[in-house]
C-alpha beads as a LAMMPS data file, in Angstrom:
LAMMPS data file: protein, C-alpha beads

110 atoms
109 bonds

1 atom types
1 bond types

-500.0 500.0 xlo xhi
-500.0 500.0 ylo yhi
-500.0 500.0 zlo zhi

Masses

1 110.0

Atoms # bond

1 1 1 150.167 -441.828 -142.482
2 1 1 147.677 -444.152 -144.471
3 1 1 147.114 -447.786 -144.108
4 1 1 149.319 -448.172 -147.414
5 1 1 152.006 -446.810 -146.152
6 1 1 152.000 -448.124 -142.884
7 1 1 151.954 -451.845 -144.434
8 1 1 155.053 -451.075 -146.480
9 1 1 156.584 -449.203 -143.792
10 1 1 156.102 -452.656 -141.352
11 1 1 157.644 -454.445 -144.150
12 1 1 160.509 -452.507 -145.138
13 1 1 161.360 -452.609 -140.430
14 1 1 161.204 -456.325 -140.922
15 1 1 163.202 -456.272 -144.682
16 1 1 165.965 -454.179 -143.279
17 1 1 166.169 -456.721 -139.273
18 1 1 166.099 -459.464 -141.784
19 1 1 168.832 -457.825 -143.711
20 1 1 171.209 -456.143 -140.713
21 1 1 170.944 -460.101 -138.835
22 1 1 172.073 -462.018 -142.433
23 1 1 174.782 -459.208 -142.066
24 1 1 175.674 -459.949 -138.350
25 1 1 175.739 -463.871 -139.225
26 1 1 177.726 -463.899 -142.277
27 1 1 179.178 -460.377 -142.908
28 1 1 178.869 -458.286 -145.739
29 1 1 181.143 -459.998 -147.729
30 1 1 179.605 -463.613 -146.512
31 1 1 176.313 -462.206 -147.400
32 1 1 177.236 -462.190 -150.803
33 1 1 179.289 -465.607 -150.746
34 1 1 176.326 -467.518 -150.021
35 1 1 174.187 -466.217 -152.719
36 1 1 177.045 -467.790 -155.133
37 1 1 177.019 -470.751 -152.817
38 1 1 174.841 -473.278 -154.906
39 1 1 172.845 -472.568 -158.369
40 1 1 169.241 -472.451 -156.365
41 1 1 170.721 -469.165 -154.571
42 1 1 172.234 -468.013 -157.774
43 1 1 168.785 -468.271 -159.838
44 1 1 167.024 -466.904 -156.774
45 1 1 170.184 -463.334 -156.959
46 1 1 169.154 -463.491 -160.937
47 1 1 165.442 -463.577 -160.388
48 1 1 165.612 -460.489 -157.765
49 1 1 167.726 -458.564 -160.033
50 1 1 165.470 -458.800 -163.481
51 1 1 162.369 -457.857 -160.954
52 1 1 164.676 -455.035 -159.236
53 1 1 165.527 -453.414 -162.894
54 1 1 161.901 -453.713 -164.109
55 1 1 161.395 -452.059 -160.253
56 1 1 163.918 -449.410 -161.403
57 1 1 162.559 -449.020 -165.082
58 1 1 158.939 -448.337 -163.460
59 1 1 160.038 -446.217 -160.784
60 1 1 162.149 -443.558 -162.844
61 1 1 159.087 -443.336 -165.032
62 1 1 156.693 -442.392 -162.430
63 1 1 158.764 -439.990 -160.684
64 1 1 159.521 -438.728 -164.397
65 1 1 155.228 -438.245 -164.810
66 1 1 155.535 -437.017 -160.840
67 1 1 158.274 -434.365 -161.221
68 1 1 160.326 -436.274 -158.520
69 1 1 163.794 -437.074 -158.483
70 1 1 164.364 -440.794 -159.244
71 1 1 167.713 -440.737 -158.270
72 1 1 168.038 -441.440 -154.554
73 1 1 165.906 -444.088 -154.666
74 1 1 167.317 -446.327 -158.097
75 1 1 171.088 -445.411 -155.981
76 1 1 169.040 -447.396 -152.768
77 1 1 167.405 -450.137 -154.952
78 1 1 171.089 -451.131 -156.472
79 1 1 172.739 -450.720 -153.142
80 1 1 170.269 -452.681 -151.040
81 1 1 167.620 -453.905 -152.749
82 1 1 164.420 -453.719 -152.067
83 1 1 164.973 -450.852 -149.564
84 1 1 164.648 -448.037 -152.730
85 1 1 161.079 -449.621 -153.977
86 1 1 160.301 -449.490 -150.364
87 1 1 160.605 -446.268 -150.066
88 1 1 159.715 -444.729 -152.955
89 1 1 156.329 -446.091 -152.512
90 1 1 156.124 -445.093 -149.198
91 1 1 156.468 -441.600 -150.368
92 1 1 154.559 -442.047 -153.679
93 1 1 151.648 -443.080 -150.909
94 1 1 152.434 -439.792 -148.985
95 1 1 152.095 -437.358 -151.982
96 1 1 148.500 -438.905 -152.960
97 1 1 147.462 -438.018 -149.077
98 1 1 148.607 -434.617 -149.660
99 1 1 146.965 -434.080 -152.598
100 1 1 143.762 -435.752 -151.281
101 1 1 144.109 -433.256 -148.398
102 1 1 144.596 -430.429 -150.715
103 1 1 141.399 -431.462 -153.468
104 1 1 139.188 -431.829 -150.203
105 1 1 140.539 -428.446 -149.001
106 1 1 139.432 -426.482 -151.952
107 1 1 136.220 -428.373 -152.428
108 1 1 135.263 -427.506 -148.665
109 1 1 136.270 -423.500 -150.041
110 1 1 134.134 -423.875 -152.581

Bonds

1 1 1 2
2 1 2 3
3 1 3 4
4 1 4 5
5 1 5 6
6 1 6 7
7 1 7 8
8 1 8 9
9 1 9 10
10 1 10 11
11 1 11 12
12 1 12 13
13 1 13 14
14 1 14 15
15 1 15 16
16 1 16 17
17 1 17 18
18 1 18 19
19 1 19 20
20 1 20 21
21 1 21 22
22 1 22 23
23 1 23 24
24 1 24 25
25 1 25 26
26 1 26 27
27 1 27 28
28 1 28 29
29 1 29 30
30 1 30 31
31 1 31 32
32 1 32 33
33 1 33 34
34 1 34 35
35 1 35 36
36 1 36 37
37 1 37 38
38 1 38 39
39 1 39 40
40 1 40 41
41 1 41 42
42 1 42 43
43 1 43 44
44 1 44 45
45 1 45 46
46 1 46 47
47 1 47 48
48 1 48 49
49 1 49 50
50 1 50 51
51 1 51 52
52 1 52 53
53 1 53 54
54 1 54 55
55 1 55 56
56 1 56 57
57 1 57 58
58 1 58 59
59 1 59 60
60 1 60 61
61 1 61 62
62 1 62 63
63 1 63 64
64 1 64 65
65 1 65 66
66 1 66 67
67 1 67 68
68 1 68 69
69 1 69 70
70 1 70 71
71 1 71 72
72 1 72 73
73 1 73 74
74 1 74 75
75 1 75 76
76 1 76 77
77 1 77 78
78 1 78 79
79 1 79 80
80 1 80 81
81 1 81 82
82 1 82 83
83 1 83 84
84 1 84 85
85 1 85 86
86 1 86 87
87 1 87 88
88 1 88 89
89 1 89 90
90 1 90 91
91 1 91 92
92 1 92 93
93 1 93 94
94 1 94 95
95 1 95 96
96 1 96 97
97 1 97 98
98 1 98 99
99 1 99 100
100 1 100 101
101 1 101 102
102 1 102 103
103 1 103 104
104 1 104 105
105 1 105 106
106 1 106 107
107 1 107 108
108 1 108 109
109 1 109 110
């Protein structure tokens, strides 16, 4: 595991406590209550989802270019958030070490 990927794992641990204790304190349903509670909340809900479908546009483009399935991870970015991105980049992050792995490999062979 690279340094990349162990940053964005660190922050999708403290993403998904942060999420599973505004959960515990409000419930699901309360969750979503309070982000309708005021307009400040509601702008903040609007901002996140333009930046999540711009998140989603990008991401099924890549894993288009990447031969990767886009689909579990846009299902996990409209579900909960951040969590797809998350992910996704932690295993875009993975796939570059592999191939570094595998281009040093053959250059050692050669």
């Amino acid at each position: 595991m690279n340094r990349k990927q162990l940053v964005l794992s660190a922050a999708l641990i403290v993403l998904l406590a942060m999420d599973a204790y505004s959960v515990y304190l409000y419930g699901y349903v309360g969750f979503f209550r309070m982000m309708f509670a005021n307009f400040a909340s509601f702008n903040a809900l609007v901002d996140l989802i333009v930046a999540l479908v711009l998140i989603i546009v990008w991401i099924g483009e890549d894993a288009r270019e990447r031969n990767v399935s886009a689909l579990p991870y846009i299902v996990l970015t409209i579900a909960g958030g951040s969590v797809g991105p998350l992910l996704y980049l932690i295993r875009r992050f993975a796939d570059r070490t592999d191939r570094a792995a595998v281009v040093a490999q053959q250059a050692v062979r050669s």
